[in-house]
VMD Tcl script that builds the backbone (N, CA, C; Angstrom):
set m [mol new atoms 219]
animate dup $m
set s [atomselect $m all]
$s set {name element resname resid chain x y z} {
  {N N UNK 1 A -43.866 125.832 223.337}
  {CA C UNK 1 A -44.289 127.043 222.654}
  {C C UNK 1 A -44.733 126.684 221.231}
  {N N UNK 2 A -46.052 127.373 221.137}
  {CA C UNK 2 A -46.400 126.831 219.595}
  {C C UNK 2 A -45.865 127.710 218.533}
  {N N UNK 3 A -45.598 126.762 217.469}
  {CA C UNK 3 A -44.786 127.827 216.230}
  {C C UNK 3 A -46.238 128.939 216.024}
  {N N UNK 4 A -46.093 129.588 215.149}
  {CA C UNK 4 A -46.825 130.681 214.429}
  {C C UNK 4 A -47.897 130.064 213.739}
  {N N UNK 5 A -47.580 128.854 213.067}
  {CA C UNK 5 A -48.511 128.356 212.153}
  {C C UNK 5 A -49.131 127.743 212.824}
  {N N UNK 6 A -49.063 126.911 213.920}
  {CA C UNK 6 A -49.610 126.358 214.851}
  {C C UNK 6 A -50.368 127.068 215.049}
  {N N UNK 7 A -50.587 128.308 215.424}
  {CA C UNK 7 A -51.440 128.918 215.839}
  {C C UNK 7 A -52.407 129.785 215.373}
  {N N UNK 8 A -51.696 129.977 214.442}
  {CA C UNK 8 A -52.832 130.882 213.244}
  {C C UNK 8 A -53.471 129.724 212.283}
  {N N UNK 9 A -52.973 128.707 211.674}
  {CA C UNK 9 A -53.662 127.617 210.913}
  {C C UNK 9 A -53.405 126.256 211.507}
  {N N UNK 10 A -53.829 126.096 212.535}
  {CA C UNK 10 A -53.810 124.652 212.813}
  {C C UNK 10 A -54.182 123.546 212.209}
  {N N UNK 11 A -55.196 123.846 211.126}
  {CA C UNK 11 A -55.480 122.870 210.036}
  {C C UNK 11 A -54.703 122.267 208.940}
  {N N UNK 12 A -53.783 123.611 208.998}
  {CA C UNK 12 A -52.494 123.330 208.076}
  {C C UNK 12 A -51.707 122.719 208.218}
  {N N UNK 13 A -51.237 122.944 209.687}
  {CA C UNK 13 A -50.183 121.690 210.579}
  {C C UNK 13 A -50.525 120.128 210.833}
  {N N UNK 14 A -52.062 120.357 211.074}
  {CA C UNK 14 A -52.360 118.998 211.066}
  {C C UNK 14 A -52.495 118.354 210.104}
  {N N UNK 15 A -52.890 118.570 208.994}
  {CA C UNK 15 A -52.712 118.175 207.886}
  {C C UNK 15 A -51.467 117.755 207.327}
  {N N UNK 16 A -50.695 118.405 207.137}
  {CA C UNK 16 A -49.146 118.060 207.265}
  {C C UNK 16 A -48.221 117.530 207.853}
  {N N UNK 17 A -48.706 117.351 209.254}
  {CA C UNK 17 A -48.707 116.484 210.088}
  {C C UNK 17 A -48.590 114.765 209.575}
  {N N UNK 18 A -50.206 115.295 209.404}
  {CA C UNK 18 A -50.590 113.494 209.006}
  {C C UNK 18 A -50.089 112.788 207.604}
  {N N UNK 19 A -49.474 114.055 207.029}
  {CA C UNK 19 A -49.117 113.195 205.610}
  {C C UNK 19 A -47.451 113.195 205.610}
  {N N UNK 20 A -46.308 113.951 207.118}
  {CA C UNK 20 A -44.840 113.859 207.160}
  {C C UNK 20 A -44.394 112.982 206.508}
  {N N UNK 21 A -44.919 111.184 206.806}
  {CA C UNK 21 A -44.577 110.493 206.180}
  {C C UNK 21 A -44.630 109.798 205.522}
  {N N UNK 22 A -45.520 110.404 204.542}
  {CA C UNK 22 A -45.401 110.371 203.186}
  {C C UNK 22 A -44.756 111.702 201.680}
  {N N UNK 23 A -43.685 111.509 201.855}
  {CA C UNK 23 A -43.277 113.012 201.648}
  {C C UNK 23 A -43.710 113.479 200.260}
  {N N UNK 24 A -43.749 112.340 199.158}
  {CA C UNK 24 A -44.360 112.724 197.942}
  {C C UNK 24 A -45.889 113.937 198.271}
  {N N UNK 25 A -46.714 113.080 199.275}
  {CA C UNK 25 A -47.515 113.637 199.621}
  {C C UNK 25 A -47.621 115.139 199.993}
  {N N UNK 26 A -46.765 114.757 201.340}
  {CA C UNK 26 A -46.192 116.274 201.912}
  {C C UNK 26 A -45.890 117.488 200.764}
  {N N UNK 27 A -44.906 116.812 199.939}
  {CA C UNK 27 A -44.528 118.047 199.177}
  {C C UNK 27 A -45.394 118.203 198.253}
  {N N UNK 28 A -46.681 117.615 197.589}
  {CA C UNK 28 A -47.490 117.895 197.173}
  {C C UNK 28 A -48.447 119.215 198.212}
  {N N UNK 29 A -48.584 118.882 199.032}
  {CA C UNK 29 A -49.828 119.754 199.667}
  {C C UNK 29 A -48.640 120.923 200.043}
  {N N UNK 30 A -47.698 121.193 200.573}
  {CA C UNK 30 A -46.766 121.907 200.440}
  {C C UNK 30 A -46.570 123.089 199.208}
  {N N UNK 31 A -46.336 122.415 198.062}
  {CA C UNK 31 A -46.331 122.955 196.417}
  {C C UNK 31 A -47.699 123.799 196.739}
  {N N UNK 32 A -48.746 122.961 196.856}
  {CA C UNK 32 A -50.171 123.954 197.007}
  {C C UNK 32 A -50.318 124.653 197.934}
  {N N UNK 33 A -50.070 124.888 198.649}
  {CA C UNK 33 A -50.242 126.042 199.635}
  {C C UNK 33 A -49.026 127.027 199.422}
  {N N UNK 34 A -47.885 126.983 198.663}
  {CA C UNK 34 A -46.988 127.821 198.319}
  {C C UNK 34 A -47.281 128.450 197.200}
  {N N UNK 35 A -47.687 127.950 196.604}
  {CA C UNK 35 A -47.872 128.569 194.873}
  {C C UNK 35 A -49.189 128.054 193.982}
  {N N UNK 36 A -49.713 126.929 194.288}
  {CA C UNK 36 A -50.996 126.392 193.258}
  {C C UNK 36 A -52.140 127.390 193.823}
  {N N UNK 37 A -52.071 127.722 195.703}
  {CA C UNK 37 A -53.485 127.960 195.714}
  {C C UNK 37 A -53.425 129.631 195.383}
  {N N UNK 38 A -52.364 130.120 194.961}
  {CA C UNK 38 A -52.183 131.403 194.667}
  {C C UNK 38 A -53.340 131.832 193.360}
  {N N UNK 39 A -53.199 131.079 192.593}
  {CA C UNK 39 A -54.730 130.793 191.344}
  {C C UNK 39 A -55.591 131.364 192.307}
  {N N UNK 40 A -56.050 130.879 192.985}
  {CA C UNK 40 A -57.657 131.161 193.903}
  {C C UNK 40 A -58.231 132.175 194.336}
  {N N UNK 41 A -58.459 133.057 193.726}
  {CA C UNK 41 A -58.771 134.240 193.519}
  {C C UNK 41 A -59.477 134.507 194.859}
  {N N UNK 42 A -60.267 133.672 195.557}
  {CA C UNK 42 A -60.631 134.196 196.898}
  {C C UNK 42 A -59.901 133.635 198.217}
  {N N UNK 43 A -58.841 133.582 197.786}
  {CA C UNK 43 A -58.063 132.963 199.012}
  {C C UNK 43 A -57.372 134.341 199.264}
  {N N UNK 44 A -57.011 134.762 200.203}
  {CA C UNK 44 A -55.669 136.033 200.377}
  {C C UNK 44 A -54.609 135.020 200.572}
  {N N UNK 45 A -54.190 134.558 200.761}
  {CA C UNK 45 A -52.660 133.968 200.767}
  {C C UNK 45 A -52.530 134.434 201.873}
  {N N UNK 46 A -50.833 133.613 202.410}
  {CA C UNK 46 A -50.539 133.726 204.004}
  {C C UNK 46 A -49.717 134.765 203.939}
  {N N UNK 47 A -49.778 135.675 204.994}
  {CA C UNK 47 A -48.489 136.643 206.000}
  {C C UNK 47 A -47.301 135.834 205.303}
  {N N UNK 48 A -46.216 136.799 205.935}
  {CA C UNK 48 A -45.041 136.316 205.291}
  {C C UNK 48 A -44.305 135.978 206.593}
  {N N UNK 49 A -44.414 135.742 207.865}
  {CA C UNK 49 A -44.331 134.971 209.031}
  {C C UNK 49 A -45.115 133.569 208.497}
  {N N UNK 50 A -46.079 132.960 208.285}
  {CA C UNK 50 A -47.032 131.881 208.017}
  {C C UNK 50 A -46.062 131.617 206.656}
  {N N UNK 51 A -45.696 132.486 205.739}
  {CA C UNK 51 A -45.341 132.077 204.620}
  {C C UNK 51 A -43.619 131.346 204.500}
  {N N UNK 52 A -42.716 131.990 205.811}
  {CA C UNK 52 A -41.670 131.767 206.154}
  {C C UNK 52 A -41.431 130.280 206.763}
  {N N UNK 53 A -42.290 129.946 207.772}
  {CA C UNK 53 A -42.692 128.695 208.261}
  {C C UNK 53 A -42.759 127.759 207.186}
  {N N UNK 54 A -44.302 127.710 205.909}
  {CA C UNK 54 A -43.689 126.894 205.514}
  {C C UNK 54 A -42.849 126.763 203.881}
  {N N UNK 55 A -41.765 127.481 203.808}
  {CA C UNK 55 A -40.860 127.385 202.749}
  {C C UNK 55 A -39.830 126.884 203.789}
  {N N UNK 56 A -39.525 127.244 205.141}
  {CA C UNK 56 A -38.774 126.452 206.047}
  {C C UNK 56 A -39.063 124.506 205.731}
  {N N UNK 57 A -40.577 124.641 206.160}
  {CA C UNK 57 A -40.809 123.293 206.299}
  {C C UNK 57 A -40.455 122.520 205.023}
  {N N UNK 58 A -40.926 123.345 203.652}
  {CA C UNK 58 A -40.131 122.428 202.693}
  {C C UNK 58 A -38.829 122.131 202.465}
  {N N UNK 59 A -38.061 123.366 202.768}
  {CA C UNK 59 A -36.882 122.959 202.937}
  {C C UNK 59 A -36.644 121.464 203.515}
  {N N UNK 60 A -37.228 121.637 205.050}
  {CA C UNK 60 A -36.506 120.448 205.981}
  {C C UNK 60 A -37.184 118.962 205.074}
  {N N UNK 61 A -38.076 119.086 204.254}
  {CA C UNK 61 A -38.636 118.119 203.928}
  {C C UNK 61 A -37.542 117.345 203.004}
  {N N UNK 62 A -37.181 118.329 202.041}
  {CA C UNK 62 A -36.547 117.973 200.705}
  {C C UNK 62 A -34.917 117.850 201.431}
  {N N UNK 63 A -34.943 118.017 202.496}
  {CA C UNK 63 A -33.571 117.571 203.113}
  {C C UNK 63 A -33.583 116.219 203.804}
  {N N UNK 64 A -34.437 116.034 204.961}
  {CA C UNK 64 A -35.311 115.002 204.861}
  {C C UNK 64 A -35.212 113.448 204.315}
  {N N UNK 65 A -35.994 114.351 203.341}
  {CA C UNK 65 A -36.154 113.150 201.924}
  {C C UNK 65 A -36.303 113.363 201.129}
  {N N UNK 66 A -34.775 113.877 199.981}
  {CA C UNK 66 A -34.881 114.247 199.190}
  {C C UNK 66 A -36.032 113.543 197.750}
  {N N UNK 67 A -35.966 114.069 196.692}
  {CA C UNK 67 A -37.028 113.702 196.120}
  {C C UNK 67 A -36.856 112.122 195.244}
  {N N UNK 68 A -35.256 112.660 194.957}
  {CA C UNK 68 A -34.686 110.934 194.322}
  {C C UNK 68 A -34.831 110.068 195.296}
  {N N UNK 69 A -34.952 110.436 196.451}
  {CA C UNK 69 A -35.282 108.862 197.604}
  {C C UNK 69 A -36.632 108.519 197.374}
  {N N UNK 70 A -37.531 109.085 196.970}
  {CA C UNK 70 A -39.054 109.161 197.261}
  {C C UNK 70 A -39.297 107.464 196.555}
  {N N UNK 71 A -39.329 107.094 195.727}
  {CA C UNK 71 A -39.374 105.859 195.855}
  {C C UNK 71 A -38.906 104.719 196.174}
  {N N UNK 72 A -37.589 104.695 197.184}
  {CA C UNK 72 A -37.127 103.922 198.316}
  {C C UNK 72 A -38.305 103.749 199.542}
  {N N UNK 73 A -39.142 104.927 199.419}
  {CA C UNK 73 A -40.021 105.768 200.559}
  {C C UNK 73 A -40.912 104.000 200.748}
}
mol reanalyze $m
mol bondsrecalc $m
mol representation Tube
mol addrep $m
């Protein structure tokens, strides 16, 4: 069963996808799609299902790998 985001932004997943492991990364593009691309005056921002997904996903990230590990990474 595909999550929500899977299915409404698959570009998003894949993207995030491809950068899991690199988490500096991850939580960079993460940060921006939570709050930087909010600036963007022609973006609407995500549902709050899409938006739940990923503040989940950062969570699991920064649990993960937290951020003091990031250069063990």
């Amino acid at each position: 069963m595909a999550s929500y985001l899977e299915q409404r932004f698959p570009h998003v997943v894949s993207r995030l996808t491809s950068l899991w492991s690199d988490p500096p990364q991850a939580a960079g593009y993460l940060d921006g799609l939570l709050f930087k691309e909010r600036e963007r005056v022609e973006r609407r921002g995500f549902d709050l299902d899409a938006w739940r997904e990923l503040v989940f996903l950062d969570r699991l990230l920064s649990i993960e790998k937290p951020a003091d590990e990031w250069q063990d990474a």
